[in-house]
C-alpha positions as CSV (number, residue, x, y, z in Angstrom):
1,X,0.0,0.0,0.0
2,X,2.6,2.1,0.8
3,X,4.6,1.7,-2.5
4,X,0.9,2.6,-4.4
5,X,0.7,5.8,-2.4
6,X,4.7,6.8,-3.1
7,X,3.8,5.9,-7.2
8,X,1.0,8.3,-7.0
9,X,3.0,10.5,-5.2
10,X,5.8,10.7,-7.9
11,X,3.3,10.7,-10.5
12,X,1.6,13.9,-9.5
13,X,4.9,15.0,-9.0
14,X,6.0,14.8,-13.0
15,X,2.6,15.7,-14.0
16,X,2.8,19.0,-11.7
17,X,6.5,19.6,-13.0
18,X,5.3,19.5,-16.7
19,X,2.3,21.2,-16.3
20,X,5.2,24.4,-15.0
21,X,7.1,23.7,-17.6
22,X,4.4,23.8,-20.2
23,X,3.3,26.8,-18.9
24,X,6.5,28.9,-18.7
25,X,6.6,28.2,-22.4
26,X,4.4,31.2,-23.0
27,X,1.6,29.0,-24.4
28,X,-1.9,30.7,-24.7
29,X,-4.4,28.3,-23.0
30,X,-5.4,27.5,-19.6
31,X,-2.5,26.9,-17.5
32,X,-4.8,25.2,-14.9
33,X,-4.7,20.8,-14.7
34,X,-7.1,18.4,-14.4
35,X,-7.0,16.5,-11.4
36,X,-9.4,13.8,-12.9
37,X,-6.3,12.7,-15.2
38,X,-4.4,11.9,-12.3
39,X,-7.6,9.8,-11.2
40,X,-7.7,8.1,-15.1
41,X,-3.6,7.0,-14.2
42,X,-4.6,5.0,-10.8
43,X,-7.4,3.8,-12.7
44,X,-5.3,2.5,-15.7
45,X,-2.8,1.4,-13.4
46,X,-4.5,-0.6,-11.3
47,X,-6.3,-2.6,-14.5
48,X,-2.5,-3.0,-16.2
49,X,-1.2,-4.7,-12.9
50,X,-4.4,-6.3,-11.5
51,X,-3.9,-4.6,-7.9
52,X,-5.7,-1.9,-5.9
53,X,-4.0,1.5,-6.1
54,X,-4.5,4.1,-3.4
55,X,-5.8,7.6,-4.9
56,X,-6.2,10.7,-2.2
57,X,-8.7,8.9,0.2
58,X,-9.8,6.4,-2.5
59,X,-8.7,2.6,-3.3
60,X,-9.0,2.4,-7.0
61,X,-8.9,-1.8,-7.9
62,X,-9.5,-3.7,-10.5
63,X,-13.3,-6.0,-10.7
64,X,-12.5,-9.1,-8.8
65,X,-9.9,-7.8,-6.6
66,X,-9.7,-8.9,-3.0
67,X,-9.6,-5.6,-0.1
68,X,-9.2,-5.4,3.0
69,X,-13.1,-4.8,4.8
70,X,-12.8,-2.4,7.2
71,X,-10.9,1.3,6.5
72,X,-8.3,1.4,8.9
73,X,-7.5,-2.6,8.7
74,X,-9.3,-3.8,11.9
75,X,-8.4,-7.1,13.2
76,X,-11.1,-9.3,11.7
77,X,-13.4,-7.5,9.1
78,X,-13.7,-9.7,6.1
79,X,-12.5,-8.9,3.0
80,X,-14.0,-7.1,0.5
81,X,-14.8,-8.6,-3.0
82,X,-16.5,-7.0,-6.0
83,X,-16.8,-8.8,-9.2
84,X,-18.2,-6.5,-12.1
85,X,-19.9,-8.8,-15.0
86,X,-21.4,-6.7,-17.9
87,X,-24.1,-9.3,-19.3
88,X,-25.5,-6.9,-22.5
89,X,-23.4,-4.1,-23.8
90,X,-25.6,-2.3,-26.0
91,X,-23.2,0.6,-27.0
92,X,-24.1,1.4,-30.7
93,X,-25.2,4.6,-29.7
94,X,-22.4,6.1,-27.7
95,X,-21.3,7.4,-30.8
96,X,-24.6,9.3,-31.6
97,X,-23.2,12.9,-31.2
98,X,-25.8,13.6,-28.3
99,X,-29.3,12.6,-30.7
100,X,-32.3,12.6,-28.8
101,X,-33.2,9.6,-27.1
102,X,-29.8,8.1,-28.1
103,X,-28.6,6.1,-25.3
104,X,-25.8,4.0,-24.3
105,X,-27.6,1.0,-21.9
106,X,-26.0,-1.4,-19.9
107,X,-27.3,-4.5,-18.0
108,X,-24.8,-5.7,-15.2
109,X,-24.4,-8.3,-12.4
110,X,-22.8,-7.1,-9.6
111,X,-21.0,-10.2,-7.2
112,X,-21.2,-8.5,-4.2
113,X,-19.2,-10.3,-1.0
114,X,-18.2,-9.2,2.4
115,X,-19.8,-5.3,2.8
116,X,-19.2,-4.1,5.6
117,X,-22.3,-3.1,7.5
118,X,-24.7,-0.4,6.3
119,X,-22.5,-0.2,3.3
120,X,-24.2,1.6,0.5
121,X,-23.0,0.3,-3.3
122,X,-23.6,2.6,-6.9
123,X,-22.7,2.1,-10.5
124,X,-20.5,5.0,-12.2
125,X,-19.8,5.5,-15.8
126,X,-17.9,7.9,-18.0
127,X,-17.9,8.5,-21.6
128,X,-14.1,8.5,-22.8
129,X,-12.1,10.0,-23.2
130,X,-13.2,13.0,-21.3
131,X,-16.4,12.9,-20.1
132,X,-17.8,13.2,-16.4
133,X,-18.8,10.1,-14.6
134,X,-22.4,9.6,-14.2
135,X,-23.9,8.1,-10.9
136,X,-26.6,5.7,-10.5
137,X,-28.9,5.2,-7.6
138,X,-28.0,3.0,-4.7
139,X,-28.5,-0.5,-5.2
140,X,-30.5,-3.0,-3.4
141,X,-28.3,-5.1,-0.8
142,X,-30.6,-7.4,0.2
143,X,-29.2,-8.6,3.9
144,X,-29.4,-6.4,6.6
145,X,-25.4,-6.4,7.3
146,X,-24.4,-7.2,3.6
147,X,-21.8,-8.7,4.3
148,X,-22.8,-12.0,2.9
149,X,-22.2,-12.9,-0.6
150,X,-24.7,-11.2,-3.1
151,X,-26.3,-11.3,-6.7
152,X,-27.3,-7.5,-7.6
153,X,-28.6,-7.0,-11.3
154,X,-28.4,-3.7,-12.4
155,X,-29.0,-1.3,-15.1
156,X,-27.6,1.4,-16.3
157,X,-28.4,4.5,-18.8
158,X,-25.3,6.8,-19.5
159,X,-26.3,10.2,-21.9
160,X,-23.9,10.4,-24.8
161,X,-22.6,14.3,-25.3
162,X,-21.7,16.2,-28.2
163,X,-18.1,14.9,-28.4
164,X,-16.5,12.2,-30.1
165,X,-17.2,8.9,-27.6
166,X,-13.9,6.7,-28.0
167,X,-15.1,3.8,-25.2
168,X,-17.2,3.6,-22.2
169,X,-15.9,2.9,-18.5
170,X,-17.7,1.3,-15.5
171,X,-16.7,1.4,-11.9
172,X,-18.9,0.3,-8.9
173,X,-18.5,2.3,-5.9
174,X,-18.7,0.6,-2.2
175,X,-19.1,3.0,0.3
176,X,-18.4,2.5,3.7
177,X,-21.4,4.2,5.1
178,X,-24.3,5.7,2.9
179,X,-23.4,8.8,1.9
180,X,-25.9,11.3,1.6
181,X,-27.2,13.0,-1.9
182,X,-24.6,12.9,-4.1
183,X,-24.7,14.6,-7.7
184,X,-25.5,13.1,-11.0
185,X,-21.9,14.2,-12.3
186,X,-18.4,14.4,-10.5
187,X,-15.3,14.7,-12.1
188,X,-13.7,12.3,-10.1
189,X,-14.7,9.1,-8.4
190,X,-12.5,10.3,-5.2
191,X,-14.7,13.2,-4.8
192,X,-18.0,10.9,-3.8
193,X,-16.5,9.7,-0.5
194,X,-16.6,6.2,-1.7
195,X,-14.2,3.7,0.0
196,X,-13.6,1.9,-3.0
197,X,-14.2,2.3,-6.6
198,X,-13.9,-1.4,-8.2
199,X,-13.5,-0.9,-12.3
200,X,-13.7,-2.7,-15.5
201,X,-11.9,-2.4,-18.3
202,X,-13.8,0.3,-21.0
203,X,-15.7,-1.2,-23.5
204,X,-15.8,0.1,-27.2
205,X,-18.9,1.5,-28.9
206,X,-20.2,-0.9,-31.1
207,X,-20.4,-0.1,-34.9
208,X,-23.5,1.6,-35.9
């Protein structure tokens, strides 16, 4: 864990250095950064080498990892499983440019096991390779606890935008206790409060 936190470390580092360097060039556009890239490289990272990766107060892993079930490692919680399986991927129009009613729909199984108690569990999706991620409501954890292994199917509806749509990206967020009213849109994943954010590889828009 430690090693995941110094690599993000050093990676913010370069990124902050050339962002300076870029910008004492004298260029003319915004010499502000997008934290949410940062968030894209933990993401990346922990697909490419199959392990959770630490990201501010966020464990970024890969579907099917394995974590540790209690934040702050107390003797004894179970772990922590999510396994993300997208049954229909019906993506043809992601591409649509923002048409009405165009919609990119997805139908998922979420293998839920070990939840801590009163732990609350959302679908995310973004449209890549810049778009916001859009929440979904809460799903239904059907024990009290949920901390028994667990079917939930799922739907989701993400809006295409204007922009060019190069592959879609699902994550499924645990939170340790239910957060509150979040918005439909963040920019980042970290920014929900979620304890975990448990992501699949992005899938490409199907040919139309």
């Amino acid at each position: 864990m430690h090693a995941a936190r110094w690599t993000m470390r050093r990676i913010e580092a370069l990124v902050v250095l050339a962002t300076l360097l870029v910008a004492g060039c004298g260029g003319s556009g915004s010499s502000g950064f997008d934290p949410s890239f940062l968030e894209g490289l933990a993401i990346q990272q922990a697909l490419d080498e199959g392990r959770c990766v630490a990201y501010r107060e966020l464990e970024v892993c890969p579907s099917g990892a394995a974590v540790p079930g209690a934040p702050g490692g107390f003797p004894g919680a179970p772990d922590v499983r999510i396994d993300v399986q997208v049954e229909r991927a019906d993506v043809a129009d992601c591409a649509g440019g923002g048409d009405a009613g165009a919609r990119c729909a997805f139908a998922v199984v979420v293998a839920t096991d070990g939840l801590p108690p009163g732990a609350e569990v959302r679908l995310a999706a973004r449209l890549l390779p810049d778009g916001a991620w859009q929440l979904g409501a809460p799903l239904a954890v059907p024990s009290a606890d949920g901390s028994g292994a667990a079917l939930l199917p799922a739907t989701l509806e993400v809006r295409p935008t204007d922009g060019a749509v190069d592959a879609v990206q699902l994550a499924v967020l645990v939170f340790a206790s239910p957060p509150g009213a979040l918005p439909a849109e963040v920019d980042e994943l970290a920014s929900t409060g979620a304890s975990w954010a448990f992501v699949v590889p992005a899938l490409e828009p199907a040919p139309r």
